[in-house]
TORSESE-75170 format. One record per residue: residue number from 1; residue in one letter; z, y, x of N, C-alpha, C, O in turn. Coordinates in steps of 0.2 Angstrom, whole numbers, plus 2048, in hexadecimal, padded with zeros to 3 digits. Layout:
lumfi->NUM	kero->A	n_up->Z	n_north->Y	n_east->X	ca_up->Z	ca_north->Y	ca_east->X	c_up->Z	c_north->Y	c_east->X	o_up->Z	o_north->Y	o_east->X .
...
//
This chain:
lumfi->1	kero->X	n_up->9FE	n_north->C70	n_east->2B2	ca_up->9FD	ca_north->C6B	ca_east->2B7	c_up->9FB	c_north->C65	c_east->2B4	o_up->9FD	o_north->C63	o_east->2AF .
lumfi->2	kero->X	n_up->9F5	n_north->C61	n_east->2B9	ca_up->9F3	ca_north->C5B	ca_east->2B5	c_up->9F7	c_north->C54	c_east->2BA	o_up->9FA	o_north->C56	o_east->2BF .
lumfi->3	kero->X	n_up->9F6	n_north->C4F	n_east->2B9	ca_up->9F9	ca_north->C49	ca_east->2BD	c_up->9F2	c_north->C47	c_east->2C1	o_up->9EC	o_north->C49	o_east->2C0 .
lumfi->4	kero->X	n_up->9F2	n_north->C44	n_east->2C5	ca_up->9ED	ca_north->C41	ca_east->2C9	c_up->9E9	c_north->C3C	c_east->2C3	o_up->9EC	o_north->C39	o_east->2BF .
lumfi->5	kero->X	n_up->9E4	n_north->C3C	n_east->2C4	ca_up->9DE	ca_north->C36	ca_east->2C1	c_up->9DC	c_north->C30	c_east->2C4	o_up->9D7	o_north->C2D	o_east->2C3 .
lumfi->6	kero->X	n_up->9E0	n_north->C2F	n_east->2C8	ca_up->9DE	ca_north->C2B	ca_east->2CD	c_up->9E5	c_north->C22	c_east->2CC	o_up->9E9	o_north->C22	o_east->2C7 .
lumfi->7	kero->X	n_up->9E4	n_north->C1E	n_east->2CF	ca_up->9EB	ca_north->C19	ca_east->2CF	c_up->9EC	c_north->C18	c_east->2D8	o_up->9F2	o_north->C17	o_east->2DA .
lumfi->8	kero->X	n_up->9E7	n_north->C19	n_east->2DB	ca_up->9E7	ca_north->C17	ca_east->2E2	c_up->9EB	c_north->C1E	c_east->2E5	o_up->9EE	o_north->C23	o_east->2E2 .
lumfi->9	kero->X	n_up->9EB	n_north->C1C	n_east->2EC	ca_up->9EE	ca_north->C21	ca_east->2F1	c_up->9E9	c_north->C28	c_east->2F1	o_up->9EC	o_north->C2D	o_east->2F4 .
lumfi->10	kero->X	n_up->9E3	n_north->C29	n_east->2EF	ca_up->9DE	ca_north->C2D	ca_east->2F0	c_up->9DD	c_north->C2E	c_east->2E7	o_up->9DB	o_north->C29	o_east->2E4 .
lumfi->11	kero->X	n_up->9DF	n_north->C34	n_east->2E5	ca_up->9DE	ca_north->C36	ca_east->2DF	c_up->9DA	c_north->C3B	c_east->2DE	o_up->9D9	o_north->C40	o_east->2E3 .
lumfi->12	kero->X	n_up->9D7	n_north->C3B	n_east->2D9	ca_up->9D3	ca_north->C41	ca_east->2D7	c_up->9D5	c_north->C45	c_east->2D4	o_up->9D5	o_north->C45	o_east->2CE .
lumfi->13	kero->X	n_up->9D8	n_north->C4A	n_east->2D6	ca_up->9DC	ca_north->C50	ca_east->2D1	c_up->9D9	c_north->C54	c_east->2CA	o_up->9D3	o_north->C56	o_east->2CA .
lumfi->14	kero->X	n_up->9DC	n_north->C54	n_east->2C7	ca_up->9D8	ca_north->C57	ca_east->2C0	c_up->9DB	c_north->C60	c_east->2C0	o_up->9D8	o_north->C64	o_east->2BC .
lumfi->15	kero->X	n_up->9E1	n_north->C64	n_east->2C4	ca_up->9E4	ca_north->C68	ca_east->2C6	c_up->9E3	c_north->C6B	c_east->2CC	o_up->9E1	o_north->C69	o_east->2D1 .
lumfi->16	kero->X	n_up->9E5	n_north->C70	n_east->2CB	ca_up->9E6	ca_north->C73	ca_east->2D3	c_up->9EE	c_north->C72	c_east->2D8	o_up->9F0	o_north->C74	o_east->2DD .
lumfi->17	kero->X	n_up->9EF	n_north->C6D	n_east->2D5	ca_up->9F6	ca_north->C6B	ca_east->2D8	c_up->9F6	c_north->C65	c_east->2DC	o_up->9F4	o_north->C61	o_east->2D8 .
lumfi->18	kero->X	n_up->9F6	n_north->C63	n_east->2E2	ca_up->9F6	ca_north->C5F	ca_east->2E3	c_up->9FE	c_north->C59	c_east->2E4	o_up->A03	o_north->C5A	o_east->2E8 .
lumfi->19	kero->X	n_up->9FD	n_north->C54	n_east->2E1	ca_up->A04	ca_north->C51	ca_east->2E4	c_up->A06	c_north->C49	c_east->2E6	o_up->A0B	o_north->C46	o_east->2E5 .
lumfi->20	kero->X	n_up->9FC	n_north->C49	n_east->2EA	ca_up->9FB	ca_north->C43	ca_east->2EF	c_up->9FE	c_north->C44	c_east->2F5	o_up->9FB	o_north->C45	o_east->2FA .
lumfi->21	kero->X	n_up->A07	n_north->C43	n_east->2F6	ca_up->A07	ca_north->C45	ca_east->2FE	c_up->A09	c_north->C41	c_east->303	o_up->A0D	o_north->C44	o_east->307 .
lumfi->22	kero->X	n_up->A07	n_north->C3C	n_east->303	ca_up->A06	ca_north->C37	ca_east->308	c_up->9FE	c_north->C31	c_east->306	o_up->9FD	o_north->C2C	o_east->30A .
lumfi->23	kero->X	n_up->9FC	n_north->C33	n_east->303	ca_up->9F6	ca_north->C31	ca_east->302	c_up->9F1	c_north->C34	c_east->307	o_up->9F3	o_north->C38	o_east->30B .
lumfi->24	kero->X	n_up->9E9	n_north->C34	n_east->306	ca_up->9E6	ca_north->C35	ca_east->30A	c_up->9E2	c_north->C3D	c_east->306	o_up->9DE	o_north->C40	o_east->309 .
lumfi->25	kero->X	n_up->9E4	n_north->C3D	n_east->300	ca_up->9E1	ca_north->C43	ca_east->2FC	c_up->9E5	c_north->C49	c_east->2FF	o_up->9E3	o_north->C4E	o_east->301 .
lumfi->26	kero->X	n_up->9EC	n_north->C48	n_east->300	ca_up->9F3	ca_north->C4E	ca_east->301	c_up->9F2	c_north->C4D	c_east->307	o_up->9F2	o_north->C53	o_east->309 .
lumfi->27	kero->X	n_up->9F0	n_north->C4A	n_east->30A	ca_up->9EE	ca_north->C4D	ca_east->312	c_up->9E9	c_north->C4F	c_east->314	o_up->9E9	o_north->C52	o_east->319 .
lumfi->28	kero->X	n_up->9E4	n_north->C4D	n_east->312	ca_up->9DD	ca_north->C51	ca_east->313	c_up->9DE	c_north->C59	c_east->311	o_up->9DA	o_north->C5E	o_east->313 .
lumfi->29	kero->X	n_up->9E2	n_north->C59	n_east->30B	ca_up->9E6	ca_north->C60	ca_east->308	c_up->9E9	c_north->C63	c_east->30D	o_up->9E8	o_north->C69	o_east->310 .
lumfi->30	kero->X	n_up->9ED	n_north->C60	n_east->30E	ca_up->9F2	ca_north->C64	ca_east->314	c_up->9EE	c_north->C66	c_east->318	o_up->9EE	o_north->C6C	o_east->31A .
lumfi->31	kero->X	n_up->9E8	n_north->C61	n_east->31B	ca_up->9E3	ca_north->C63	ca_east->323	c_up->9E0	c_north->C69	c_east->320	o_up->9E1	o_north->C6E	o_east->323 .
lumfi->32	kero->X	n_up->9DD	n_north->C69	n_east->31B	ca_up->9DA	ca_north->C70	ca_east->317	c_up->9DE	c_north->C75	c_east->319	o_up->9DC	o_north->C78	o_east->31E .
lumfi->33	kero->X	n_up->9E2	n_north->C76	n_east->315	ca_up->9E9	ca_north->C7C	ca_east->314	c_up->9EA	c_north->C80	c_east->31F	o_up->9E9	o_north->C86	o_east->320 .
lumfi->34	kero->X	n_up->9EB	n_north->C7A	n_east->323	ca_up->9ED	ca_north->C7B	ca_east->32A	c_up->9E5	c_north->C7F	c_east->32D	o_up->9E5	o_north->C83	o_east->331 .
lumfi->35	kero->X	n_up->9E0	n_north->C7B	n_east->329	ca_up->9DB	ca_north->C7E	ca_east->32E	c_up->9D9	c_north->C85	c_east->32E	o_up->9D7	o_north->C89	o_east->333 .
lumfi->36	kero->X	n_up->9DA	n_north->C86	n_east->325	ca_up->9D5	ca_north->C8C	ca_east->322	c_up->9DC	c_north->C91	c_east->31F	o_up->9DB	o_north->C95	o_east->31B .
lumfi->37	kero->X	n_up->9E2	n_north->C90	n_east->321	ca_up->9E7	ca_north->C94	ca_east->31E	c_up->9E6	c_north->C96	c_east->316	o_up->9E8	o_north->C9B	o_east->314 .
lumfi->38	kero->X	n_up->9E3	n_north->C90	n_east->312	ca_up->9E4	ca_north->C94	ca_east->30C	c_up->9E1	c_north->C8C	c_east->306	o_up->9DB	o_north->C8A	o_east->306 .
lumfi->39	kero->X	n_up->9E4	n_north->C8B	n_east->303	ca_up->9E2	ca_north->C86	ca_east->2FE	c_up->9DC	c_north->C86	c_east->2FC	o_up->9D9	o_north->C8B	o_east->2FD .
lumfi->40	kero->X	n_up->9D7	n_north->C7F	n_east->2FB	ca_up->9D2	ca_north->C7E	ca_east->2FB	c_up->9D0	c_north->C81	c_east->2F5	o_up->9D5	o_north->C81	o_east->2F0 .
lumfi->41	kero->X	n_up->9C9	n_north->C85	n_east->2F2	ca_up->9C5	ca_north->C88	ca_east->2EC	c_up->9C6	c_north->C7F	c_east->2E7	o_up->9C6	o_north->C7A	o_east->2EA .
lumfi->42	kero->X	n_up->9C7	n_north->C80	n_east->2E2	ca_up->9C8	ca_north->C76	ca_east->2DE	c_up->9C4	c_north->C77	c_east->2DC	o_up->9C0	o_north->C7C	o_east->2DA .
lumfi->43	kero->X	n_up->9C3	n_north->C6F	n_east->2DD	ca_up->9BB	ca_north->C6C	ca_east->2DC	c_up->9BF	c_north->C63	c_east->2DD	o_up->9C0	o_north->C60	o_east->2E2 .
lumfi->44	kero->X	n_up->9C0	n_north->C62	n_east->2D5	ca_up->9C5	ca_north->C5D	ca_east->2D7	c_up->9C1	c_north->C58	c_east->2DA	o_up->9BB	o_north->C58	o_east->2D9 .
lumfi->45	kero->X	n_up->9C6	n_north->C52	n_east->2DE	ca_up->9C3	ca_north->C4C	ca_east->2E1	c_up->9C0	c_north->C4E	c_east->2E6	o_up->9BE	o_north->C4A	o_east->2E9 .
lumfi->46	kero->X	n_up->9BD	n_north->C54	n_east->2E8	ca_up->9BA	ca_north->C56	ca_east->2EB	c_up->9BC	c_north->C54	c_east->2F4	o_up->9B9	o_north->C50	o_east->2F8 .
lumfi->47	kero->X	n_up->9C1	n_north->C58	n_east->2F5	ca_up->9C6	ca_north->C56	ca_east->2FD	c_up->9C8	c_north->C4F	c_east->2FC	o_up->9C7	o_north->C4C	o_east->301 .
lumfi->48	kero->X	n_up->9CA	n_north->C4C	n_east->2F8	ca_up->9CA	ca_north->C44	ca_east->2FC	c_up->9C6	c_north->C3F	c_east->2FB	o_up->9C8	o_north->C39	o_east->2FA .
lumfi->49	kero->X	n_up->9BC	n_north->C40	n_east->2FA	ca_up->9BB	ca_north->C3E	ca_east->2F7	c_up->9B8	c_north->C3B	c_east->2FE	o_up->9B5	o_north->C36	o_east->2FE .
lumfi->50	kero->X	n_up->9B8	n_north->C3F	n_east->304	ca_up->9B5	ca_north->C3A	ca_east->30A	c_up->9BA	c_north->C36	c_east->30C	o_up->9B9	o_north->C30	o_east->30F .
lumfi->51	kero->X	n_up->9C1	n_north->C37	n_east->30C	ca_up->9C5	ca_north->C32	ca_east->30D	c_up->9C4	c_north->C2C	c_east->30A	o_up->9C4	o_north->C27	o_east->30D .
lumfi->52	kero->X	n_up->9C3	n_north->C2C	n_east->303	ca_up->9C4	ca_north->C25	ca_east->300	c_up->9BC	c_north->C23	c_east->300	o_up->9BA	o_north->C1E	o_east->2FE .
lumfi->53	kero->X	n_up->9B7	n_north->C27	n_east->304	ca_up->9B2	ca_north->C21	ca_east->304	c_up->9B2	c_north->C1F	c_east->30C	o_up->9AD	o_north->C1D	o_east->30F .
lumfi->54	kero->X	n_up->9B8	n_north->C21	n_east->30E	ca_up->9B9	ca_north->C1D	ca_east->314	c_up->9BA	c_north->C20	c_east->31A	o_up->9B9	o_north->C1D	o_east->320 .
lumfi->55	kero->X	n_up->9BB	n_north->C27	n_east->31A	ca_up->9BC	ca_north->C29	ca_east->320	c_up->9C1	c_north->C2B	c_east->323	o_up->9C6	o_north->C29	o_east->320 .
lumfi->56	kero->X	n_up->9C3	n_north->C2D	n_east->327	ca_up->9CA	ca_north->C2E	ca_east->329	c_up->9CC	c_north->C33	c_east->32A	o_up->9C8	o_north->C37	o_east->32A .
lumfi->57	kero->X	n_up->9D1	n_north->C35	n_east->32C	ca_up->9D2	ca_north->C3E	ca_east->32A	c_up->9D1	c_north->C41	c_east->330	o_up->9D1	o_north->C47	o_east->332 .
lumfi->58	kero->X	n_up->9CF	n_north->C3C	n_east->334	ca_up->9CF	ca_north->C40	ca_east->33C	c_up->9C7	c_north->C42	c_east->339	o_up->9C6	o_north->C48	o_east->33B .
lumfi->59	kero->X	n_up->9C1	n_north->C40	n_east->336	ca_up->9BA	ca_north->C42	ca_east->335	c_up->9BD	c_north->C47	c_east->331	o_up->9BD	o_north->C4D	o_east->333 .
lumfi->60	kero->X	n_up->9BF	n_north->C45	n_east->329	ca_up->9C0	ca_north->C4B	ca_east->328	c_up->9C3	c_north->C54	c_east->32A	o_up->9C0	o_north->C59	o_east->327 .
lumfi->61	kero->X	n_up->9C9	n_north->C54	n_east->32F	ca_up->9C8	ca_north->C58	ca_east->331	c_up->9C4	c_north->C5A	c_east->334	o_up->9C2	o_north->C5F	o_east->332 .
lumfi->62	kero->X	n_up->9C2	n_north->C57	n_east->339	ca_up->9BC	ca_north->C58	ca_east->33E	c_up->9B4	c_north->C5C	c_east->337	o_up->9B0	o_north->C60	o_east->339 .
lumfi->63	kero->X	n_up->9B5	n_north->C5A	n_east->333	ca_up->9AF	ca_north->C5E	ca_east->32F	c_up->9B3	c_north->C64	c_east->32D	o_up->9AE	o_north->C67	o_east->32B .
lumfi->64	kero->X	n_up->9B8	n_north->C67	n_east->32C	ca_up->9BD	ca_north->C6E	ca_east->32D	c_up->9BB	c_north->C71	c_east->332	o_up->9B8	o_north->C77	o_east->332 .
lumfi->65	kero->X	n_up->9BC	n_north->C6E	n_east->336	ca_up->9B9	ca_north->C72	ca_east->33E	c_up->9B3	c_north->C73	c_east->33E	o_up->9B1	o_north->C78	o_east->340 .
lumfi->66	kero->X	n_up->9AD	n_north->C6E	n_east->33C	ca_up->9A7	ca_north->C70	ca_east->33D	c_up->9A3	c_north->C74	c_east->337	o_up->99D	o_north->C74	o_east->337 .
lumfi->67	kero->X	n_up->9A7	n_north->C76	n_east->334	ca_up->9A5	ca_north->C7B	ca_east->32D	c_up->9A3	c_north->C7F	c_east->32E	o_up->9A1	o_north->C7F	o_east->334 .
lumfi->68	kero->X	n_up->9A1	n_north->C86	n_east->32C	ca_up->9A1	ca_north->C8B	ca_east->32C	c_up->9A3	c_north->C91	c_east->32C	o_up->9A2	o_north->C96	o_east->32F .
lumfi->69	kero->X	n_up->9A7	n_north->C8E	n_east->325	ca_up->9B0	ca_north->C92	ca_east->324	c_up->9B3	c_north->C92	c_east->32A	o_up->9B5	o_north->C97	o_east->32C .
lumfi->70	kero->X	n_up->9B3	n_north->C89	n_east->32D	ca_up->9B6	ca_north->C8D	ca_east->333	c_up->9B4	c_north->C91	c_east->33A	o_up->9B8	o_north->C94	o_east->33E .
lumfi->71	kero->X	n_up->9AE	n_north->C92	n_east->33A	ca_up->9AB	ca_north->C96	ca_east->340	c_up->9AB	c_north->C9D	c_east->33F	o_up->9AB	o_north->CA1	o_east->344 .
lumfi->72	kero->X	n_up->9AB	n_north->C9F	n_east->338	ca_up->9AC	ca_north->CA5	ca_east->334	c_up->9B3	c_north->CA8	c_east->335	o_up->9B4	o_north->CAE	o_east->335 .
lumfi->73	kero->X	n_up->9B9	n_north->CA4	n_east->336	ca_up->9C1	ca_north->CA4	ca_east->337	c_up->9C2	c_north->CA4	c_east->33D	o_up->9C7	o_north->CA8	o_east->33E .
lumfi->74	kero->X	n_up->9BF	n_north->CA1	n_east->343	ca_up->9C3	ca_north->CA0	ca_east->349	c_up->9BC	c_north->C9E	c_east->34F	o_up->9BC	o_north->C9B	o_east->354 .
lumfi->75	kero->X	n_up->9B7	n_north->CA2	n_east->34C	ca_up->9B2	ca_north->CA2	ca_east->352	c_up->9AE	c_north->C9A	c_east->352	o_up->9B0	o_north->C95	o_east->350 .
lumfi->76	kero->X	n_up->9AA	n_north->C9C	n_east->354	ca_up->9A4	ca_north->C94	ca_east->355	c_up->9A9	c_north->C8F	c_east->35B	o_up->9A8	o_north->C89	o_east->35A .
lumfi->77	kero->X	n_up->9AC	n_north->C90	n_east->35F	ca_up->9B0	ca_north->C8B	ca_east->363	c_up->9B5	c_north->C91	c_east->367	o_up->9B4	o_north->C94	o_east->36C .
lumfi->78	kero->X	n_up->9BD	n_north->C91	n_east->361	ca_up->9C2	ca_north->C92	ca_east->364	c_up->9C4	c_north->C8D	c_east->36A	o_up->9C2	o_north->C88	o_east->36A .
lumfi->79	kero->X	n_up->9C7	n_north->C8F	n_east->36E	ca_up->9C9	ca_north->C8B	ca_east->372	c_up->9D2	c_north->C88	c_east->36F	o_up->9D5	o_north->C8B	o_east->36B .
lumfi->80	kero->X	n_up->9D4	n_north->C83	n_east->372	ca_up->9DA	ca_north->C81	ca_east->371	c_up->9DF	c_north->C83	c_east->36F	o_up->9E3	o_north->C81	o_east->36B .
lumfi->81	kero->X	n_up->9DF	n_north->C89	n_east->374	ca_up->9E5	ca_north->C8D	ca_east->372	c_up->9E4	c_north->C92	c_east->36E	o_up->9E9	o_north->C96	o_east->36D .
lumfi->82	kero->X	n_up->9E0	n_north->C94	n_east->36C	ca_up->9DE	ca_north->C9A	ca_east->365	c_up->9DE	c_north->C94	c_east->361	o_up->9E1	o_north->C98	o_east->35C .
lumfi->83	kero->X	n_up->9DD	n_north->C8D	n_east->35D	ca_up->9DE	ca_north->C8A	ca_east->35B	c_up->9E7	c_north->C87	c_east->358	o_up->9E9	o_north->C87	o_east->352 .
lumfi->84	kero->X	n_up->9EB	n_north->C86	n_east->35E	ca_up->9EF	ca_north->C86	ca_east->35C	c_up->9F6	c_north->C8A	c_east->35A	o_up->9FB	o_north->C89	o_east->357 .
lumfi->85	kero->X	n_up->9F1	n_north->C90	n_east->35C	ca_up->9F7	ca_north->C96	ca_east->35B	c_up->9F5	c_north->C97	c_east->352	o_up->9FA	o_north->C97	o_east->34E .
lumfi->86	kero->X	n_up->9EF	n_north->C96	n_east->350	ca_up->9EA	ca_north->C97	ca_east->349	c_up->9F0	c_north->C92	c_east->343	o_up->9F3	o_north->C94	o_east->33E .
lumfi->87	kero->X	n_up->9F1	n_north->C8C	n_east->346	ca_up->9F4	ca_north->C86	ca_east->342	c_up->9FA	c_north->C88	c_east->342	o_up->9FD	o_north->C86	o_east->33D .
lumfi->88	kero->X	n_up->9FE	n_north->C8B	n_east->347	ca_up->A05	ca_north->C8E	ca_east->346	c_up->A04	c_north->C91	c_east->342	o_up->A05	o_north->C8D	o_east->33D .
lumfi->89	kero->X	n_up->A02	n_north->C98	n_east->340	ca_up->A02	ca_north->C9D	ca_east->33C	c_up->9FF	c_north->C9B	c_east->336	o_up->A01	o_north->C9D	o_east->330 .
lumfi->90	kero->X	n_up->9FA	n_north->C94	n_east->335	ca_up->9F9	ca_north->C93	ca_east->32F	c_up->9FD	c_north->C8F	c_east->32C	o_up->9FD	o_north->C90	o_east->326 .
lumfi->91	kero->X	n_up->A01	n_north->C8B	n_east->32E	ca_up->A06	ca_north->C83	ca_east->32D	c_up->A0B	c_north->C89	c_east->32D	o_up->A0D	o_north->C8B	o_east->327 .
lumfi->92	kero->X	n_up->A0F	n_north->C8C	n_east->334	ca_up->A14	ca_north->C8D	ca_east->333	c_up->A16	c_north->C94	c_east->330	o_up->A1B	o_north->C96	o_east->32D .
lumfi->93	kero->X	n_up->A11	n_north->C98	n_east->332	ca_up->A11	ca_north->CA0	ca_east->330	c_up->A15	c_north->CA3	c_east->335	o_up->A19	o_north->CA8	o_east->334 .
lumfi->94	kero->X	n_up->A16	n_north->CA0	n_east->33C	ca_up->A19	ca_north->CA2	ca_east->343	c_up->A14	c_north->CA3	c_east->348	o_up->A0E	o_north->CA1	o_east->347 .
lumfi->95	kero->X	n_up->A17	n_north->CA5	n_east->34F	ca_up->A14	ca_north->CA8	ca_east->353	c_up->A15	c_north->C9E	c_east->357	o_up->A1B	o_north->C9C	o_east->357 .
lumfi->96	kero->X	n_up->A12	n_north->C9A	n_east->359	ca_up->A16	ca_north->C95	ca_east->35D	c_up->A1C	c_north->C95	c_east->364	o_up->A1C	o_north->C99	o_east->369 .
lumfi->97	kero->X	n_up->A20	n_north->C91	n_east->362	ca_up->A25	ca_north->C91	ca_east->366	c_up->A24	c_north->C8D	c_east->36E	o_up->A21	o_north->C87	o_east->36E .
lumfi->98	kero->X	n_up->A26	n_north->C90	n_east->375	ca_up->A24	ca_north->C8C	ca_east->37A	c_up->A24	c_north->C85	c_east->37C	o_up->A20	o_north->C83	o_east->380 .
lumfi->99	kero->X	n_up->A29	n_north->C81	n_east->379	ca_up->A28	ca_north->C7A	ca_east->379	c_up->A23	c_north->C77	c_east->371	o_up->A22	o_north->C71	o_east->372 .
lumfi->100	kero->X	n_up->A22	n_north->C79	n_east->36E	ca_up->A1F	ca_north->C79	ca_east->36A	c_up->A17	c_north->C7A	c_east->36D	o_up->A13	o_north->C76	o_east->36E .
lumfi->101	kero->X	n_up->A17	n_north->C7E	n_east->36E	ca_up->A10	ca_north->C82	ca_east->371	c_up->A0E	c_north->C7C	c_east->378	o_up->A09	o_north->C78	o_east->378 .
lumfi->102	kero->X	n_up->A11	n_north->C7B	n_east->37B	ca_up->A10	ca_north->C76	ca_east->380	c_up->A12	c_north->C72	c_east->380	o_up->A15	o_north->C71	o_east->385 .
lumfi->103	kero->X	n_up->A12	n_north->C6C	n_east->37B	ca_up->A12	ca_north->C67	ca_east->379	c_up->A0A	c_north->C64	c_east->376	o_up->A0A	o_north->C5F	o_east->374 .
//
């Protein structure tokens, strides 16, 4: 395992390990992991490298969904609830629970 190369909140990793987790790299990480069920392919600096030129993770997830991994995964437009049932099973590895689920 390597340490980050970075000083700021958004590190460039030189590792497959990530352990930016409250910064904007560990969470665009996490959005990855929830979307596509499975750690990103490394290509370091790569996932937080739209963050630190300014964008917000609401864009970058939104380029997750409009990928083609993801249309390959979960259809060209899942609807909501095939969506949420998806991020249960990816996040939690459960079926969702009824207040959970309607919420």
């Amino acid at each position: 395992m390597t340490p980050c190369s970075g000083s700021s909140g958004c590190c460039s990793w030189t590792g497959p390990v990530g352990l930016d987790i409250a910064g904007t790299g560990g969470q665009a990480y996490r959005l990855y992991q929830a979307a596509f069920d499975r750690t990103r392919t490394w290509r370091p600096g790569l996932l937080d490298h739209g963050a630190r030129q300014g964008e917000t993770l609401v864009h970058v997830a939104n380029g997750f969904l409009g990928s083609a991994e993801f249309a390959a995964q979960y259809g060209a437009n899942p609807t909501n609830e095939q969506y949420v049932q998806a991020l249960y099973q990816n996040v939690l590895h459960r079926e969702p629970d009824a207040a959970g689920y309607d919420y």
